[in-house]
C-alpha positions in Angstrom: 16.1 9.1 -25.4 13.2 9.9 -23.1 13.3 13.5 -21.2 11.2 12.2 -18.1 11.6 10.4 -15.4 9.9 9.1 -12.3 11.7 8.9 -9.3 10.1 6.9 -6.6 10.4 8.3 -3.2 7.5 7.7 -1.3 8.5 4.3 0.1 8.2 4.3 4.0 11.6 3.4 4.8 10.7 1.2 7.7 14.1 -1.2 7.2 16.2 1.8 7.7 14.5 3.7 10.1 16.8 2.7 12.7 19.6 4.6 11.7 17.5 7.1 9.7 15.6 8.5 12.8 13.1 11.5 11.8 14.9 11.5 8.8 13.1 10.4 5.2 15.0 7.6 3.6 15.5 9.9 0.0 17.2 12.3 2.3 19.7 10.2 3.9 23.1 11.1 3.3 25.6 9.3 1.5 29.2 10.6 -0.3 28.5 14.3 1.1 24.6 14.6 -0.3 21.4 13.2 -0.2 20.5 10.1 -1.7 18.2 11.9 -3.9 20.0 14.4 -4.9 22.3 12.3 -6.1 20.3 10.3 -8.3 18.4 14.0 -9.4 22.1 14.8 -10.5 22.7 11.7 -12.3 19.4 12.1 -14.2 19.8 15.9 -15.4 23.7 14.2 -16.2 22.3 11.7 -18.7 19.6 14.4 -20.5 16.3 14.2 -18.8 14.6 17.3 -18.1 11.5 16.6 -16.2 11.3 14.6 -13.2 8.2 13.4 -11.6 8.6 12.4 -7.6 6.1 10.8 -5.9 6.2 11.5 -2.0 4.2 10.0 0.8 6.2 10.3 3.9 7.6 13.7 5.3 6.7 15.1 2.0 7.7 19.3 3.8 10.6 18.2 4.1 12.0 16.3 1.0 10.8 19.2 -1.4 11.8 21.9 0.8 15.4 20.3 0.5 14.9 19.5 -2.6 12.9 22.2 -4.3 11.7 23.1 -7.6 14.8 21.3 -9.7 16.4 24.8 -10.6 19.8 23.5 -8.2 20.1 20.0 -10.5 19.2 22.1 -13.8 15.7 20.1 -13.7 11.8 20.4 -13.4 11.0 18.6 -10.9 7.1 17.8 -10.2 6.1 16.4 -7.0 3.2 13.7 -6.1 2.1 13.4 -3.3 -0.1 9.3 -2.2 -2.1 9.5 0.4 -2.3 5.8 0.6 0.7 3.8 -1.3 0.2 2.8 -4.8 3.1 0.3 -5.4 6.1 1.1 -8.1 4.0 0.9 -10.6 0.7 2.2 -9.3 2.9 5.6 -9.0 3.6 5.3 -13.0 0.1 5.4 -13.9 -0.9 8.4 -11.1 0.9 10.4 -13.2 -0.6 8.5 -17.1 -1.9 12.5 -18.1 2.2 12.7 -18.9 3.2 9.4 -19.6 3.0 10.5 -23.4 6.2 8.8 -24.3 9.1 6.3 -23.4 9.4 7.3 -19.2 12.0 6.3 -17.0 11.5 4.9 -13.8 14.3 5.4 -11.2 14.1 3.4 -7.5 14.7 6.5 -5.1 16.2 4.1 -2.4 19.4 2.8 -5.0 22.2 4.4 -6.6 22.6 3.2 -10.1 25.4 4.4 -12.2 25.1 2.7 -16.3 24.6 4.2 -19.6 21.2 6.0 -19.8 21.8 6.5 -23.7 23.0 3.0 -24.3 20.0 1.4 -22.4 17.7 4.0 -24.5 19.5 2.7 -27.5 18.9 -0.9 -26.8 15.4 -0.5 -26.1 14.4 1.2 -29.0 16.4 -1.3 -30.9 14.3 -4.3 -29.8 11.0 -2.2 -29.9 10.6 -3.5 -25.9 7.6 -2.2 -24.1 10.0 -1.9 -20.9 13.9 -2.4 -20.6 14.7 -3.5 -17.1 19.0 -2.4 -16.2 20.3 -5.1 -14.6 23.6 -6.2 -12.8 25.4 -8.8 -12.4 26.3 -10.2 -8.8 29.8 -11.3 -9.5 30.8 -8.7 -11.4 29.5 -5.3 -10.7 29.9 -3.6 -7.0 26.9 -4.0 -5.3 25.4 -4.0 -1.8 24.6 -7.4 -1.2 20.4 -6.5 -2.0 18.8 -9.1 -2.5 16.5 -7.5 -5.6 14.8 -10.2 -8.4 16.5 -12.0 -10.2 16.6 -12.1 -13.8 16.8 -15.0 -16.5 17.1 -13.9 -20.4 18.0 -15.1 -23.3 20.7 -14.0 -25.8 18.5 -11.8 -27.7 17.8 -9.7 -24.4 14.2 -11.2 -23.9 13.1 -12.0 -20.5 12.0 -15.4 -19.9 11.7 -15.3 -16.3 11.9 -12.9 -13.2 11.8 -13.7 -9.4 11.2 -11.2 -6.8 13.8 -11.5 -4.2 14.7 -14.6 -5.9 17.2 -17.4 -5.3 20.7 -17.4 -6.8 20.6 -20.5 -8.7 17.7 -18.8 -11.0 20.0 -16.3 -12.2 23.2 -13.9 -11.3 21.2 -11.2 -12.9 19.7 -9.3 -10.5 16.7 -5.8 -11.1 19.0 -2.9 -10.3 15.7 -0.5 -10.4 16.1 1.4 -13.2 13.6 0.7 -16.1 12.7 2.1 -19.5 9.5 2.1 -20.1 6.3 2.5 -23.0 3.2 3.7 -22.1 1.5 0.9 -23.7 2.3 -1.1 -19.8 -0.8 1.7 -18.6 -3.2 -1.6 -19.5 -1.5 -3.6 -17.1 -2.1 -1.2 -14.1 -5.0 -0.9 -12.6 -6.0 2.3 -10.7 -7.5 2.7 -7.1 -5.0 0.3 -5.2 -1.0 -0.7 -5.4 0.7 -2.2 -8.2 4.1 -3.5 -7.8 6.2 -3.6 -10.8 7.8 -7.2 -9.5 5.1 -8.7 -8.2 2.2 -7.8 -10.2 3.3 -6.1 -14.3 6.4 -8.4 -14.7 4.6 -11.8 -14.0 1.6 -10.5 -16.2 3.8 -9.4 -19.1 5.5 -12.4 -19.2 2.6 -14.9 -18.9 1.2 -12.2 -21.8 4.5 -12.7 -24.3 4.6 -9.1 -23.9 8.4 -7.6 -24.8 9.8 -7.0 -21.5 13.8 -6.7 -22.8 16.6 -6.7 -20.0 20.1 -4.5 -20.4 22.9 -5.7 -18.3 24.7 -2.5 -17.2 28.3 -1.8 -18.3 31.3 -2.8 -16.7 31.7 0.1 -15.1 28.4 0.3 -13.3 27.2 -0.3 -10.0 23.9 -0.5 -8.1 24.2 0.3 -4.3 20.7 -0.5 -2.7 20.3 1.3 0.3 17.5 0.4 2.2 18.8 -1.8 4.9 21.2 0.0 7.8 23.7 -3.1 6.7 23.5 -2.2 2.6 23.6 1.5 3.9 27.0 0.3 5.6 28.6 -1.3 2.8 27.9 1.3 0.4 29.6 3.9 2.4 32.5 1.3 2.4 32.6 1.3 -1.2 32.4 4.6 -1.5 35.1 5.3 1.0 37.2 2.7 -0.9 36.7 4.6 -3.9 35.4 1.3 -5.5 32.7 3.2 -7.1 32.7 7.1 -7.4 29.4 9.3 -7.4 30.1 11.6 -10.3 
């Protein structure tokens, strides 16, 4: 199982500024702690080491909460883009360490599933990237709409829709991804790269083994980037519907 990650964190936030303020959207809080501590914890929970953040707005302040990773038993490296790269543009800004099978981890979701399972599964198919998934109608959710997913009952990707329409698929990118770095050919450098809109579309049309791993039943993917998803994962929480360990 890989021992890095890459949290992305350097998202503007614009959807949520109205109830985050000054405030950067990784340091909003939620269930007592910021939403990127939260995910830190869960990371340095399921084995990784070494965590890679990129930042862009109010950097001061994220990693002076934050710090050097000694609090969540991590090293933490930070990143800072002048100019956006995209989700995957910030994967290969860091491609000097991107020696081995890297995590990437969307800053502005909580996701709880089996790291080592996922890990498992990838490595099982020999995938180039595993993309977590849940499913609408069965996992608690905040209402997101992320892409949608179609695969077939090997795993295998056939399609994928950013922001995509129900009737394509219940299975929907909770932003959690397993990844080789054999993808770096698929990004180019000096301007954004979305992983959605750009390396999914051009693995596919490739044949290139994207693999997707619907989360257990017990997972959950709480997307937090709108005041109204912000709203209804504090319900769940408060519900105790799903429970940040």
């Amino acid at each position: 199982m890989s021992r890095k990650a890459l949290l992305l964190a350097a998202g503007m936030g614009s959807r949520l500024r109205s109830l985050a303020q000054s405030r950067p959207k990784p340091l909003m809080p939620i269930g007592g702690a910021p939403i990127l501590a939260h995910n830190l914890r869960w990371l340095a929970a399921s084995g990784v080491e070494e965590v890679f953040i990129n930042l862009h707005v109010a950097p001061e302040a994220i990693t002076a909460e934050i710090g050097d990773g000694t609090a969540f038993g991590l090293a933490i490296r930070y990143v800072f883009e002048p100019e956006l790269l995209g989700t995957a543009g910030a994967l290969a800004n860091i491609a000097a360490a991107f020696d081995g099978p890297m995590w990437v981890v969307y800053g502005d979701s909580l996701v709880r599933c089996d790291l080592a399972a996922l890990a498992e599964a990838h490595a099982q198919s020999r995938a180039e990237m595993t993309l977590a998934l849940f499913d609408r109608d069965r996992h608690p959710h905040t209402g997101v709409a992320g892409g949608r997913v179609v695969a077939g009952p090997d795993g295998r990707i056939s399609a994928f829709v950013e922001g995509g329409c129900a009737a394509i698929s219940g299975l929907v990118n909770a932003g959690v991804y397993l990844t080789e770095p054999s993808i770096l050919d698929l990004i180019p450098t000096g301007r954004p790269v979305d992983f959605g809109h750009d390396v999914f579309p051009a693995m596919l049309a490739s044949c290139r083994n994207l693999m997707a791993h619907v989360i257990e039943p017990t997972g959950y993917c709480l997307g937090l980037d709108t005041p109204e998803s912000f709203a209804v994962g504090e319900r769940l929480l408060a519900e105790r519907r799903v429970v940040l360990a």
